[in-house]
BADOPA-185031 format. One record per residue (C-alpha): x, y, z; residue number from 1; chain. Coordinates in steps of 0.2 Angstrom, whole numbers, plus 5000, padded with zeros to 4 digits. Example, Ala and Ser with C-alpha at 12.3 -4.5 7.8 and 13.67 -1.06 7.14 Angstrom:
2
(martor (5062; 4978; 5039); 1; "A")
(martor (5068; 4995; 5036); 2; "A")
! end
This chain:
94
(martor (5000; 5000; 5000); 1; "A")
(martor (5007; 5016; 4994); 2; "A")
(martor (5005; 5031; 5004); 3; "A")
(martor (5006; 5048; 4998); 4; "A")
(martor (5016; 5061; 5006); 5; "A")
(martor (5003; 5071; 5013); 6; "A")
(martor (4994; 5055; 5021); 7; "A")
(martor (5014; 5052; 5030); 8; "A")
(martor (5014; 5071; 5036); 9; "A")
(martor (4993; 5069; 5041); 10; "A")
(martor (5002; 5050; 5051); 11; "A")
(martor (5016; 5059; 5058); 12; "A")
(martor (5007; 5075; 5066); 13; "A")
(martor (4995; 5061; 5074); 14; "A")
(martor (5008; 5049; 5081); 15; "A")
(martor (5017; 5067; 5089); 16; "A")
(martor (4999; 5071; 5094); 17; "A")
(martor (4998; 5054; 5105); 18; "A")
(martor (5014; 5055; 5111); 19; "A")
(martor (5010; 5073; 5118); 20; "A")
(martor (4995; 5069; 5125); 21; "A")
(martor (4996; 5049; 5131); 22; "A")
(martor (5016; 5046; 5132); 23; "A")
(martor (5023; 5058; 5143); 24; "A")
(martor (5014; 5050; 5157); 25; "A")
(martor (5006; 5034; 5155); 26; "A")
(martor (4998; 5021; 5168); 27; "A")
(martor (5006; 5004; 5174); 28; "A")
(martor (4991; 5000; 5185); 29; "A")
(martor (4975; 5009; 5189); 30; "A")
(martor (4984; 5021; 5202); 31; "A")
(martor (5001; 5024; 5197); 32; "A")
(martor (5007; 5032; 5183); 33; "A")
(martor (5024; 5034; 5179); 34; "A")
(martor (5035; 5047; 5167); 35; "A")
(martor (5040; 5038; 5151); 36; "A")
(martor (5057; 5045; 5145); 37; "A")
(martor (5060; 5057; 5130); 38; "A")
(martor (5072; 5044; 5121); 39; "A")
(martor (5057; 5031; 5121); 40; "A")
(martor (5045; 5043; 5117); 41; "A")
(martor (5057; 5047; 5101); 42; "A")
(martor (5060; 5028; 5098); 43; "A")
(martor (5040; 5026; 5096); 44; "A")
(martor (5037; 5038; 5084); 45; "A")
(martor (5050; 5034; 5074); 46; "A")
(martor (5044; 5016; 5075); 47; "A")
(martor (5027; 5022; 5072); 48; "A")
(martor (5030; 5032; 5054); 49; "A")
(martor (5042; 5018; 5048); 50; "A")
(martor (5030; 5006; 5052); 51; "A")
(martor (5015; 5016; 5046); 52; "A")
(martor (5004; 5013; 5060); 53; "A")
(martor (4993; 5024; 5069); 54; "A")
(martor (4991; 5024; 5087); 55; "A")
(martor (4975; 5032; 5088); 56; "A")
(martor (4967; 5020; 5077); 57; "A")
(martor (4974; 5004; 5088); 58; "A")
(martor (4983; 4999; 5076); 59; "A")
(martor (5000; 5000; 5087); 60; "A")
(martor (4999; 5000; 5107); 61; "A")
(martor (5013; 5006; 5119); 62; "A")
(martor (5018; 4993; 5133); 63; "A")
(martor (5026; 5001; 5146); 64; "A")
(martor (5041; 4991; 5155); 65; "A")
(martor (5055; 4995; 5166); 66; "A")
(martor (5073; 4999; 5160); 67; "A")
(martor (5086; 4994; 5174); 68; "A")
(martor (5100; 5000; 5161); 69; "A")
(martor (5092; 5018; 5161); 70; "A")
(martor (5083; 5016; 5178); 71; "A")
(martor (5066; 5024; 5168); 72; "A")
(martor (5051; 5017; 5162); 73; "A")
(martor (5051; 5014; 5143); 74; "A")
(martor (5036; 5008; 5131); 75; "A")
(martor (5039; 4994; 5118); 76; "A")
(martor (5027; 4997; 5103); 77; "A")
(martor (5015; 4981; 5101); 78; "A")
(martor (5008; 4979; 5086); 79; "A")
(martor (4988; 4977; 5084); 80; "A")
(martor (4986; 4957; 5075); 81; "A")
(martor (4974; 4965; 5063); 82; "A")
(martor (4989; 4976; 5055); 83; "A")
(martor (4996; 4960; 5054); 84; "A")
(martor (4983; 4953; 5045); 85; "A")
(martor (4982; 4967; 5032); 86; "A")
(martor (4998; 4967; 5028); 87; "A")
(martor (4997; 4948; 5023); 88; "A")
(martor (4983; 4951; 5013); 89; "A")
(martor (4987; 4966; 5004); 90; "A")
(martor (5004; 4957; 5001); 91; "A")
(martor (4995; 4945; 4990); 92; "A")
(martor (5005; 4930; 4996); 93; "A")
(martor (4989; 4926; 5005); 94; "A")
! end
């Protein structure tokens, strides 16, 4: 699937739209929410445009987890099975 480059700028003023707005902060457990850092805030956006997924349409989640190396919490992008699942069948190997 080709994307133009005005659907990549619409993606990529989203995904740094969600990451203002839900990644700063995010929640580990219905009363605790913890500071996500800059650098994994940066990593999910870029994996996010390379990816071409759009956070606010579930097709990517972000999994919070703790970093012992950098003594932060991180999040791991977690891609939706659906995405998946289009992929394969606009692949055509399907």
């Amino acid at each position: 699937m080709k994307m133009t480059e005005q659907t990549i700028a619409i993606l990529d003023s989203r995904v740094r739209d969600f990451i203002k707005e839900k990644l700063v902060t995010i929640s580990i457990s219905k009363d605790k929410q913890v500071k996500v850092s800059p650098k994994s805030q940066e990593k999910f956006y870029r994996f996010c445009i390379q990816k071409r997924v759009n956070p606010y349409r579930g097709e990517v989640y972000a999994m919070p987890f703790w970093n012992n190396d950098t003594k932060n919490y991180d999040v791991m992008p977690v891609i939706d099975y659906k995405v998946y699942m289009k992929w394969a069948n606009t692949s055509g190997k399907m």
